[in-house]
LUMGU-400141 format. One record per residue (C-alpha): residue in one letter; x negated, y, z negated. Coordinates in steps of 0.1 Angstrom, whole numbers, plus 2048, in hexadecimal, padded with zeros to 3 digits. Each point is the difference from the previous one (the first is absolute). Layout:
N
AXYZ/...
! end
This chain:
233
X7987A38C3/X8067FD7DA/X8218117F4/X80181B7E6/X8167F57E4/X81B8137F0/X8107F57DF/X82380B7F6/X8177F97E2/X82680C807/X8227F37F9/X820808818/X8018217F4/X7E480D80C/X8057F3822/X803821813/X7E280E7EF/X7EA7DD807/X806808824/X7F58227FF/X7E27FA7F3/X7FD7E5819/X80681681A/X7E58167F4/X7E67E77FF/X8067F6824/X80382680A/X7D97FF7FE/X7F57DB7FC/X8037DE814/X7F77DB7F4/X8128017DF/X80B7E47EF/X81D80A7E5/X8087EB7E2/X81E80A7F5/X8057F37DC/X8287FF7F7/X81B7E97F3/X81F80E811/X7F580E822/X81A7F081B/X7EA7EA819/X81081381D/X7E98207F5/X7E67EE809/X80A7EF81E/X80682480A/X7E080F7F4/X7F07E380F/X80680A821/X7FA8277FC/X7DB7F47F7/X7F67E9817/X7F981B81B/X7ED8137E8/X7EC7E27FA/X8097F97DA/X8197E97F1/X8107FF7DD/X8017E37EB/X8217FB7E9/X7F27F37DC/X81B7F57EA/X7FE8037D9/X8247EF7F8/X7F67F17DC/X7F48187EA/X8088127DE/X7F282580D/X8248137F8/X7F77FD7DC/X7E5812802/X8058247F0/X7FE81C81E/X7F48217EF/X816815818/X8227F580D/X7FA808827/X7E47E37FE/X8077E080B/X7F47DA7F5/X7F17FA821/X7E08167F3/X7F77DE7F3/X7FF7ED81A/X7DE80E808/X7F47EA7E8/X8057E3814/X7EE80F820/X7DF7E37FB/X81A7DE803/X80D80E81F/X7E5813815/X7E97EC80E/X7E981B80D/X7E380F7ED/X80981D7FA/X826815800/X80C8217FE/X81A8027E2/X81D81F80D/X81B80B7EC/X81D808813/X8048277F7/X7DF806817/X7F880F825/X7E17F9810/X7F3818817/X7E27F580E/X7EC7E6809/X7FA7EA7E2/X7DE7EC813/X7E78127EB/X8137F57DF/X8037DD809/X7D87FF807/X7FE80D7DC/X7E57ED7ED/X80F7F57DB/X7DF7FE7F4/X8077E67E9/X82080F7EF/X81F7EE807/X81481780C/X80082880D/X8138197FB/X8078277F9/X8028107DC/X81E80B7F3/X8038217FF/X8107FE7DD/X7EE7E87F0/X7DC806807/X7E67DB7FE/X8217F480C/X8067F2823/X827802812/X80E7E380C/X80F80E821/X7E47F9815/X7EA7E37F8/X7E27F0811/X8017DD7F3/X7E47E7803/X8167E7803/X7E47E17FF/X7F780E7E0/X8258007F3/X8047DD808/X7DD7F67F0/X8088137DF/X8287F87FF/X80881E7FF/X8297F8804/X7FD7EB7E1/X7EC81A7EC/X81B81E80B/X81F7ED7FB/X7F27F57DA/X7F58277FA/X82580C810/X80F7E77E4/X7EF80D7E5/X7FE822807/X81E80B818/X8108137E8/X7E58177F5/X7F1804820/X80C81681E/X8077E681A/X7EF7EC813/X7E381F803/X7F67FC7DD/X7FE7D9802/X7E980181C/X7EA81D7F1/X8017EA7DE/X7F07E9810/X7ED81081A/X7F48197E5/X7D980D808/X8017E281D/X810812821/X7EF818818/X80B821806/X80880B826/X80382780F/X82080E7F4/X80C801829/X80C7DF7FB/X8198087E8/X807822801/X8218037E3/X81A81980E/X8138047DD/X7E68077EB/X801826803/X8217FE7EA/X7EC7EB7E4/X7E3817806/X8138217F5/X8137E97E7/X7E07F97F0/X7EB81F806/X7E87EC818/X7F981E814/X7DD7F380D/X8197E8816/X80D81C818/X7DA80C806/X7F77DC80A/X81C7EF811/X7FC81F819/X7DF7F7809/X80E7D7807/X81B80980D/X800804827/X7E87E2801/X8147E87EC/X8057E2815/X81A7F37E7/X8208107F0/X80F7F27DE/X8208127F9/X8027F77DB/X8198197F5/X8277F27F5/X80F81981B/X7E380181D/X8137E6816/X7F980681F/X80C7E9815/
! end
């Protein structure tokens, strides 16, 4: 049986709240494969995580990105972390056809078998709008056709767009909706359901947001806690 891939970008920091998320994947899924993208994550973690997933079926795979330039890249708020990038390099590494891209500020809470059987439809990736930016998608929660992404170099194309554009843009989000602008297919909002946003939504006099986020809610399959201060772990 195939396993259902999971992307994830983190540096040591973040190591508590990788393995929470972690945690919550396996809570209601077996047969995943993690690809945990880092440059300073000790090997014991994974020799450790290692053997909490075998009986669950799933491993996790320990990809290293040790030369790169990616701390130079401007972060547009200081709790962000350079690891966001490392998404970019998800097609040299993943040799299946197709991954799920996590950030590490995310509970699943649900099966995610009907989102992995997700058709792309000929987009190269799917995803939820942001609830800020409409025509915009948020990076959190990616489906990537990763065949596609490997056809159309897409590392090569982010990492030039990044170097141009870093400073301007906010983060790695609005790189990959530069270039995934009009080209990306949009999935139910339960997959990305953005605890945080209520705070941005009074901020900004979005009050349409309360009316629909109710309705999403107690079906959303997965939590993005995007807020500074929503730590939950």
């Amino acid at each position: 049986m195939n396993k259902k891939v999971i992307a994830m970008g983190v540096d040591s920091g973040y190591r508590d709240k990788i393995e929470t998320t972690i945690k919550s994947v396996c809570a209601h899924n077996r047969n995943v494969k993690f690809y945990i993208f880092n440059d300073d994550m000790p090997s014991e973690w994974f020799q450790l995580m290692t053997k909490r997933l075998e009986p669950l079926s799933s491993e996790i795979v320990n990809v290293k990105i040790s030369s790169h330039s990616l701390k130079n890249y401007h972060l547009p708020l200081p709790h962000l972390s350079y690891a966001a990038f490392f998404r970019y390099f998800i097609p040299q590494y993943v040799k299946e056809k197709k991954a799920l891209y996590l950030d590490a500020d995310i509970i699943v809470r649900d099966s995610i078998e009907e989102l992995f059987s997700e058709d792309f439809d000929g987009f190269p990736i799917a995803a939820v709008e942001d609830d800020l930016a409409k025509n915009t998608f948020n990076s959190g929660v990616m489906l990537i056709d990763v065949d596609a992404w490997r056809r159309e170099g897409i590392t090569k194309k982010l990492l030039q767009l990044t170097n141009e554009f870093h400073e301007s843009s906010y983060g790695d989000q609005g790189i990959l909706n530069r270039l995934f602008q009009n080209n990306w297919k949009r999935l139910p909002q339960k997959y990305n359901f953005m605890v945080g946003m209520d705070t941005v939504a009074r901020n900004y006099g979005i009050d349409s947001w309360y009316t629909e986020s109710l309705k999403v809610e107690n079906e959303a399959k997965i939590i993005h806690y995007t807020g500074i201060n929503l730590g939950i772990w």
